[in-house]
N, C-alpha and C positions, 0 to 999 in steps of 0.2 A: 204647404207641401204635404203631400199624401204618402204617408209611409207602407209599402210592402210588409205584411207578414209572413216571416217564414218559419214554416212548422219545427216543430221542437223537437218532437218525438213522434217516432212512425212505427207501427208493427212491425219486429223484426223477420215475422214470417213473409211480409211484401219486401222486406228487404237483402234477404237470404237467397232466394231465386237472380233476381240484379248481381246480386256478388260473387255468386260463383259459377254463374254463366260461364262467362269466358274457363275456366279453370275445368270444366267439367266439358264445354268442345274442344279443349287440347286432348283430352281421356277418350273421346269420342262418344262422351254424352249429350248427343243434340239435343236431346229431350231432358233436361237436369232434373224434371218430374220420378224419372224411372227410381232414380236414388232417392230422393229428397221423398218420395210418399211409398216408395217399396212396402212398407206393411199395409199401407191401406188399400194397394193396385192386387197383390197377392194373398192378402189376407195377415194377422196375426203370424198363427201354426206358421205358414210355409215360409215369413220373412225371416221365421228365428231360425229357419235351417240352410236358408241362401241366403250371399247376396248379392247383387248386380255387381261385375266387374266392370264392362264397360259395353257400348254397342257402337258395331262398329258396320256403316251403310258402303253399299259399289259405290263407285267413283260414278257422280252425279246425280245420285239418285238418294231421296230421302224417307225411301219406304224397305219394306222386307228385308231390315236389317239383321244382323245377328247379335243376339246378347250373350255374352258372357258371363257366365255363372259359378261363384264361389261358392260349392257346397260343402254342407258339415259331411264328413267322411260316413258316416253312421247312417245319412240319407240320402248318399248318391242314387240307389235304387229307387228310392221313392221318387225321385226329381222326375229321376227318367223318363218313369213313367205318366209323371203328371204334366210333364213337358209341353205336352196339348193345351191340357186347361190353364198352364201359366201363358202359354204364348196367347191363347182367348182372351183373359183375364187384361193381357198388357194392351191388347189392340182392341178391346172393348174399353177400357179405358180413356186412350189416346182417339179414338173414333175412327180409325183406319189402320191397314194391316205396316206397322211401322217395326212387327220382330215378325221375321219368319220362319227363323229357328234359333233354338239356342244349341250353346259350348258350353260341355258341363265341366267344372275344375273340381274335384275332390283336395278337401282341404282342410286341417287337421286345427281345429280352432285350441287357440291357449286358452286356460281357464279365467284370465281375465276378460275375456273376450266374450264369456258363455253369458247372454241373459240375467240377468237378478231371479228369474223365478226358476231357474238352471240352477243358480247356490244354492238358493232354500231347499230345493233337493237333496243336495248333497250333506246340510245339515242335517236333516232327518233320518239318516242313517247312522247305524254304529257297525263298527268292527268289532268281531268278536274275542277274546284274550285269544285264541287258538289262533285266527288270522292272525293279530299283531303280533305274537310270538313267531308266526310265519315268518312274516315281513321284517321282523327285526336280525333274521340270522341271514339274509341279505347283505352285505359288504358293502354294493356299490351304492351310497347316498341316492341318486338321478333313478336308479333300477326300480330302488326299495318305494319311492316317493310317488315313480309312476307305475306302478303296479298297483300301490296302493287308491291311487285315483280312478285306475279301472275298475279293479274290487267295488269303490264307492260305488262309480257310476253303475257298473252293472247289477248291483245291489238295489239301486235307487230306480231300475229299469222296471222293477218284478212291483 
């Protein structure tokens, strides 16, 4: 008797795309690519400031969809305008024109949400005694905490 082998272990990256297929055309990700390689279809820079919400195509047809776009609030402008070379970028990808435009969503990301190379930023900054002396005669805990997140950030800008 001739026994079958069956594999033990398989790349989870061949197996990733199979499993959430389905889960990603209830969202109206027919292409589950757009998500699952977003940094490598738009580049690095522009993944860490969008990200795909979903795409969503007319009733029967599987091209000149529209994407839906979560942007970091801080680069709504810049999306806007690069809008073009993203929809290029997706349909030079995919090898047909499968976005024909996108919806941009301005979108206010929690700082657990920011990048790892986003916190190292914001380590590298200090507040000065005159600012936290600012900040501390603030009352409201949420006011004082995000102000002072701004100060970083815009600190960490220059």
């Amino acid at each position: 008797m001739k026994q079958t082998r069956v594999p033990s272990f398989q790349l989870i990256s061949k197996l990733l795309p199979k499993l959430v297929k389905a889960t990603f055309e209830k969202k109206g990700f027919i292409q589950a690519e757009i998500l699952l390689e977003w940094d490598k279809i738009v580049g690095q820079e522009m993944s860490q400031k969008c990200t795909p919400e979903k795409l969503v195509f007319s009733k029967g047809k599987k091209t000149e969809g529209i994407l839906y776009l979560n942007v970091h609030i801080s680069s709504g402008l810049l999306i806007e305008y690069g809008s073009p070379l993203i929809i290029d970028k997706i349909n030079s990808y995919f090898g047909y024109q499968a976005v024909n435009r996108l919806k941009i969503k301005q979108v206010l990301y929690r700082e657990d949400v920011i990048p790892s190379s986003k916190k190292e930023a914001f380590k590298d900054v200090s507040l000065t005694v005159e600012e936290l002396n600012y900040l501390n005669q603030i009352p409201m805990q949420e006011l004082r905490e995000a102000l002072k997140n701004y100060l970083i950030h815009y600190k960490s800008s220059f």
